[in-house]
C-alpha positions as CSV (number, residue, x, y, z in Angstrom):
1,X,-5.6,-24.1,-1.7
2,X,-6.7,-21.6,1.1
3,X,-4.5,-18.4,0.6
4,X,-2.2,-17.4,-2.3
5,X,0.4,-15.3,-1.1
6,X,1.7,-12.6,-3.9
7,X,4.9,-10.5,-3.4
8,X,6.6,-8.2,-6.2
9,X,10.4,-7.9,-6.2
10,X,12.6,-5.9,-7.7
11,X,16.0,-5.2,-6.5
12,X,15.4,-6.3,-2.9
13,X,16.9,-9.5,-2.1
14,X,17.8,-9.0,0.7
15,X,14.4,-7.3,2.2
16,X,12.1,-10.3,0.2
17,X,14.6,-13.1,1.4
18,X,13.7,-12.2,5.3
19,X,9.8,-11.5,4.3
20,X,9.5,-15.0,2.6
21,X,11.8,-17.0,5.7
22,X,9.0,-15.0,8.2
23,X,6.6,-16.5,5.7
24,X,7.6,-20.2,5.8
25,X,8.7,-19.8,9.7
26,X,5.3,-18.5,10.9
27,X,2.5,-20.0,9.1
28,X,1.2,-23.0,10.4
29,X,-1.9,-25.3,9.8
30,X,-2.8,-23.3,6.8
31,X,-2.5,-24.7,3.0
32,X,-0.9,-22.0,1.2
33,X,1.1,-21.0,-1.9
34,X,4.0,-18.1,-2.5
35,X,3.8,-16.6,-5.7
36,X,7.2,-14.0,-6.6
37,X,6.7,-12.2,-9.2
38,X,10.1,-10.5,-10.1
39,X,10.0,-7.1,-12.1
40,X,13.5,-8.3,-14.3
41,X,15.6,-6.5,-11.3
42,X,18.9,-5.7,-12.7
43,X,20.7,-7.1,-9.5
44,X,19.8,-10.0,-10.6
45,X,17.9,-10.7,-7.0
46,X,14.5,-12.6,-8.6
47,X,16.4,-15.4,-9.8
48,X,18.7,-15.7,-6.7
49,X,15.7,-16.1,-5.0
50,X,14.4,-18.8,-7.5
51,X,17.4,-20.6,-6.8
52,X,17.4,-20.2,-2.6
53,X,13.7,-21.4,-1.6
54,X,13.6,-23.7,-5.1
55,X,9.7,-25.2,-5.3
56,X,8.6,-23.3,-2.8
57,X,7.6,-20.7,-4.6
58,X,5.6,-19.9,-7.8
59,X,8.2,-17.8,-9.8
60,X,7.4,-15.8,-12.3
61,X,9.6,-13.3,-14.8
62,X,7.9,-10.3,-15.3
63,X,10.1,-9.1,-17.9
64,X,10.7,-5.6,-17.1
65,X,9.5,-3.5,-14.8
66,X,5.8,-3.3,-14.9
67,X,5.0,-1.7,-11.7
68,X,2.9,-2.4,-9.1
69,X,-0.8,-3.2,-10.7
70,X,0.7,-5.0,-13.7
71,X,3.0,-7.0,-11.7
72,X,0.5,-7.8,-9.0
73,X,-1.9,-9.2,-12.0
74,X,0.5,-11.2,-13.5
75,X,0.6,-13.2,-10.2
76,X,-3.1,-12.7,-10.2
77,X,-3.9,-15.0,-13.0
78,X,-1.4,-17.9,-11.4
79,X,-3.0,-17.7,-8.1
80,X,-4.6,-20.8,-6.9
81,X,-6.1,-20.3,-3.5
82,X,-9.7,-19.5,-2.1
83,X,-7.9,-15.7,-1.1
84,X,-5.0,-13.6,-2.4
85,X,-2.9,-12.1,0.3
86,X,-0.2,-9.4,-1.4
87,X,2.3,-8.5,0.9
88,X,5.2,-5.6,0.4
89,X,9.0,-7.3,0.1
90,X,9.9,-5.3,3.0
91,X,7.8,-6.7,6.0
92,X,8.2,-9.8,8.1
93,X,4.8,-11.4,9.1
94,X,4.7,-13.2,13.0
95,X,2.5,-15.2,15.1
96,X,1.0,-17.3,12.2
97,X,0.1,-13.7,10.5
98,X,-2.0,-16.0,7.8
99,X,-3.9,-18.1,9.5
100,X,-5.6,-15.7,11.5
101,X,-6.5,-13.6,8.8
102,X,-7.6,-16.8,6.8
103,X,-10.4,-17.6,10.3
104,X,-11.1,-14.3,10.0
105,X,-12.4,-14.5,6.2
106,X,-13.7,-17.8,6.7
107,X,-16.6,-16.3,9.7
108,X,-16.9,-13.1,7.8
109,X,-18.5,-13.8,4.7
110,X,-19.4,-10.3,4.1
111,X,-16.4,-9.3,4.5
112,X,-14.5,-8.7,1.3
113,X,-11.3,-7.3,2.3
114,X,-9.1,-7.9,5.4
115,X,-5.7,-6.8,6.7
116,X,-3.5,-6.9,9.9
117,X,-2.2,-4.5,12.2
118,X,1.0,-2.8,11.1
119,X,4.1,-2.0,13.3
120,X,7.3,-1.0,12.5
121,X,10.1,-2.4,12.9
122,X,10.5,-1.0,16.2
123,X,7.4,-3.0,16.8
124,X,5.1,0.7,17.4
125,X,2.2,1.4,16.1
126,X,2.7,2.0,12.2
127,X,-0.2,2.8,9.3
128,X,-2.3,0.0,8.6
129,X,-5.9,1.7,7.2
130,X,-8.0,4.4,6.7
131,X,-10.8,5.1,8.0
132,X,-12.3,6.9,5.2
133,X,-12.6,5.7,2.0
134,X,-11.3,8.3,-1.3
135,X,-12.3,11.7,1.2
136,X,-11.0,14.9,0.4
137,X,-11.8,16.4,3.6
138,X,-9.5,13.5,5.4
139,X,-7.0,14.2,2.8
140,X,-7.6,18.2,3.9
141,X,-7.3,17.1,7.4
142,X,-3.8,15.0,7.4
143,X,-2.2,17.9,5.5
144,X,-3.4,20.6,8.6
145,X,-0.6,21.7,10.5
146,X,-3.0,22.6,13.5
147,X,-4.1,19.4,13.3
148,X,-1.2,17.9,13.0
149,X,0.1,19.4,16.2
150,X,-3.2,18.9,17.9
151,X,-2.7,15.2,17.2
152,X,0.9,15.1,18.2
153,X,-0.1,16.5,21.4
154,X,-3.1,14.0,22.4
155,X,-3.3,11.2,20.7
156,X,-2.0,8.2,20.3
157,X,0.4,7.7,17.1
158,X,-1.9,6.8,14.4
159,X,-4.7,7.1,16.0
160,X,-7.4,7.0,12.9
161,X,-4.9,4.3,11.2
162,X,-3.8,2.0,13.7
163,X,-6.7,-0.5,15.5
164,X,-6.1,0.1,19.0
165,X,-8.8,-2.1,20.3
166,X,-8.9,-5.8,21.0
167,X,-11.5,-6.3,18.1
168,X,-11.7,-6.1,14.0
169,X,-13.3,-3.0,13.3
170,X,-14.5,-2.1,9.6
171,X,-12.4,0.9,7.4
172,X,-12.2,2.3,4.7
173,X,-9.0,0.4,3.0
174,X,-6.3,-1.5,3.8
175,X,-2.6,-0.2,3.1
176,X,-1.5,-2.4,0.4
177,X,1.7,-4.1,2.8
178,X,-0.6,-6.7,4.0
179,X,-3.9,-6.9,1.9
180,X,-6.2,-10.1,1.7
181,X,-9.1,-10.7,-0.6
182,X,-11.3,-13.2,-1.1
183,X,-10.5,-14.7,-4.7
184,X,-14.3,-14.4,-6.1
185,X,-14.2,-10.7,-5.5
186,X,-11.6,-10.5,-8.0
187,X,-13.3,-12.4,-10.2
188,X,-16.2,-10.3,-9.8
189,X,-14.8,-6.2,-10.1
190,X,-11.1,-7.7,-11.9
191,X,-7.8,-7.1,-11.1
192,X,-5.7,-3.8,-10.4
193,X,-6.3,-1.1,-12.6
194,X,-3.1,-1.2,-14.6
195,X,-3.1,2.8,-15.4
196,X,-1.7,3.1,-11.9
197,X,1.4,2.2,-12.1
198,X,2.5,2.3,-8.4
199,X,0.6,3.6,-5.1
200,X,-3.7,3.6,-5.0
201,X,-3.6,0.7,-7.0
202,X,-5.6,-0.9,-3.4
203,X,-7.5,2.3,-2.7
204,X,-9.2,2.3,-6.6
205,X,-9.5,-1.4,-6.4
206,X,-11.3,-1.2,-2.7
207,X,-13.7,1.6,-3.7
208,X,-14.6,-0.5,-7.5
209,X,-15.1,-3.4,-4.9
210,X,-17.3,-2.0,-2.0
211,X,-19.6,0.0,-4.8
212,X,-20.3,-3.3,-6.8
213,X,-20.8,-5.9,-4.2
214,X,-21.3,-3.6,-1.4
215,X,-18.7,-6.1,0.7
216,X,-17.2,-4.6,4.1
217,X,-13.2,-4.0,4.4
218,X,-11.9,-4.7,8.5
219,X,-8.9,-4.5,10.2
220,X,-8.1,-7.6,12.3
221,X,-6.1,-6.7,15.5
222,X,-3.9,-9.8,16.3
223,X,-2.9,-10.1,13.0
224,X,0.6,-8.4,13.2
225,X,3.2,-7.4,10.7
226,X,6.6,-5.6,10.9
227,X,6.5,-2.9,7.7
228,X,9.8,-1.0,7.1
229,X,8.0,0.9,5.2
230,X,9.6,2.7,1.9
231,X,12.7,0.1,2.5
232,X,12.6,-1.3,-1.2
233,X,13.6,2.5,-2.1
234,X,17.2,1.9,-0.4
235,X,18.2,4.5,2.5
236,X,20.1,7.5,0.0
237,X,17.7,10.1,0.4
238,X,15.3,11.6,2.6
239,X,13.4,12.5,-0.1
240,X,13.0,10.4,-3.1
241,X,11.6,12.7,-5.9
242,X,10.4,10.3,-8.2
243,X,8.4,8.0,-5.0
244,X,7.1,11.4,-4.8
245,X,5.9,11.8,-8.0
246,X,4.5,8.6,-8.6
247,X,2.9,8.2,-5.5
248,X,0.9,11.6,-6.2
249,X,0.1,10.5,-9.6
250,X,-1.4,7.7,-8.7
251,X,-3.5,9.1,-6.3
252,X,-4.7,11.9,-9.0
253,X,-5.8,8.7,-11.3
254,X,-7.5,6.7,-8.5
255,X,-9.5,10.1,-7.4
256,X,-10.4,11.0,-10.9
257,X,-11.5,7.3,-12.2
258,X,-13.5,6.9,-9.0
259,X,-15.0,10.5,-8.2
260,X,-14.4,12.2,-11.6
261,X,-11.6,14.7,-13.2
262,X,-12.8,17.7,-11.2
263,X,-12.7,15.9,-7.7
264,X,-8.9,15.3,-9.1
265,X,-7.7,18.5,-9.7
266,X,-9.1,19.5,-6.5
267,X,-7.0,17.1,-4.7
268,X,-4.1,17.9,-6.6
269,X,-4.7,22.0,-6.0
270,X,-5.0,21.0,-1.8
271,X,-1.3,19.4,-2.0
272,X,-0.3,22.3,-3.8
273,X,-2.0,24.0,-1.1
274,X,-0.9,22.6,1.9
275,X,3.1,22.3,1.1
276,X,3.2,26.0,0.2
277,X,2.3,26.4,3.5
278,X,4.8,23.8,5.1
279,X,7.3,25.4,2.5
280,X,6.4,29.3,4.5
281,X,6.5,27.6,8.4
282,X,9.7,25.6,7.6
283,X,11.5,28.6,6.5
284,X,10.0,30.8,9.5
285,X,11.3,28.1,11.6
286,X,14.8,28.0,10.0
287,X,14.4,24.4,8.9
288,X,16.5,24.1,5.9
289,X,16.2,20.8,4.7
290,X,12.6,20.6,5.2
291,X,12.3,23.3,3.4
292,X,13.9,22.4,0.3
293,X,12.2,19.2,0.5
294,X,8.4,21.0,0.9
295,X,9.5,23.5,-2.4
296,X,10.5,20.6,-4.2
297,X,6.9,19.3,-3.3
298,X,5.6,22.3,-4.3
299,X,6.8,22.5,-7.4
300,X,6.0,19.1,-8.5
301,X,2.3,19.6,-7.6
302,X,1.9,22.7,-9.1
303,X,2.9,21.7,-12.4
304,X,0.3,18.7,-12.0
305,X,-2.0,21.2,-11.5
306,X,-0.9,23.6,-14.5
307,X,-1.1,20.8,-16.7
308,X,-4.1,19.3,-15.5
309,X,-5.3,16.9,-16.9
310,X,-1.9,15.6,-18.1
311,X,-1.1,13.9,-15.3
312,X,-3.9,11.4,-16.0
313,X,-2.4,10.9,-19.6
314,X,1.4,9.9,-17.7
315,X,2.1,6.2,-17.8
């Protein structure tokens, strides 16, 4: 088996049921498995999906939902091939997406971890790495509103996230939508670190990987993938409170199990930081929802600072 595919669902049938057609439609000359792991969704989707592509795919019934690391393991232990590939439910993979990431692997063998080029869905330019592996000054810079404007005004959108060039460069991770790794690696460092339950689950695992085998993580250019990213969240709300939440809690965990609990808290008192001061520039500028949106930000991160280190403790 070359490449075992792994995709989580839950409540998405419609989003995994065009990710998994893209699948079958655009991967050719490659031996290759589909493993769904379904989180019990309560629409019932997992085993409509079961039924509609049949022995196709590896089902499996998580039981509840388990979140993203759990989940991912589960199909983890099931997975046959010679690399895992774990793709989000809401992206559709084109021009034998796969394969080229398979040839890739195959003439890299230092090369641990690969991933694509992400677009969106508009087919621009969409996040597909960082550059920098677990930095707080990078995570200081994205959350600069100078820089944020400087950036707006001459660069290219996503420049430090996006591979421009007609060549695989090396990063510092790969954004979980589109994520391959060579099987032995796993076997090596193990699977997702379970305490995160959703979001940084790749960034902990890439930085436990690169420290113990010292194995390079690239971006491959003309391997493409539309990402509608945050789709699986449904459309209701601009700002979903408890994505929010989650997603800062697990990157407070991966900071403090790779750089320590004070590294953390320091990451967690720059977000606090940084959307006071969108909060002030939002109401200067009359912005209304924005600014409800950057209090509510506010607030959440400063709690996870008063609290510190309870955040940690939070399943």
């Amino acid at each position: 088996m070359d490449v075992s595919v792994i995709i989580i669902n839950y409540n998405t049938f419609d989003l995994t049921k065009a990710a998994l057609e893209s699948i079958f439609l655009h991967t050719k000359e490659l031996c290759y498995e589909v493993i769904l792991v379904d989180n019990a969704s309560p629409d019932g989707s997992g085993e409509r999906l079961r039924e509609l592509f049949e022995d196709r795919l590896v089902y499996i019934q998580a039981g509840g939902n388990l979140g993203t690391s759990r989940s991912f393991n589960l199909g983890l232990a099931r997975a046959a091939g010679k690399y895992v590939l774990w793709l989000n439910p809401d992206i559709l993979i084109r021009d034998n997406f796969l394969r080229k990431l398979f040839d890739y692997m195959e003439q890299d063998e230092q090369c641990g971890i690969c991933g694509g080029n992400v677009l969106d869905f508009e087919g621009k330019p969409a996040h597909s790495f960082r550059r920098h592996l677990l930095s707080l000054r990078q995570d200081r810079a994205d959350k600069s509103l100078f820089l944020a404007l400087w950036r707006k005004l001459f660069y290219r959108p996503f420049a430090d996230s996006y591979n421009y060039t007609e060549h695989p460069v090396r990063v510092g991770y790969i954004t979980g939508a589109d994520m391959m790794v060579r099987r032995s690696l796993f076997d090596a460092v193990g699977g997702f670190d379970e305490d995160i339950f959703m979001y940084a689950e790749e960034v902990e695992f890439t930085y436990r990987a690169v420290q113990k085998t010292h194995c390079t993580v690239v971006c491959v250019p003309d391997a493409q993938i539309l990402h509608l990213e945050g789709a699986s969240f449904g459309k209701e709300a601009r700002f979903n409170e408890w994505k929010f939440t989650t997603g800062m809690t697990g990157s407070a965990k991966c900071y403090a199990k790779c750089l320590g609990e004070k590294v953390s808290l320091r990451y967690l008192k720059l977000l606090r930081r940084s959307y006071w001061k969108f909060f002030l520039v939002c109401t200067l500028l009359f912005r209304r929802t924005s600014r409800e949106i950057y209090r509510k930000k506010y607030t959440i991160a400063d709690k996870a600072v008063r609290e510190f280190p309870a955040i940690l403790r939070s399943e």
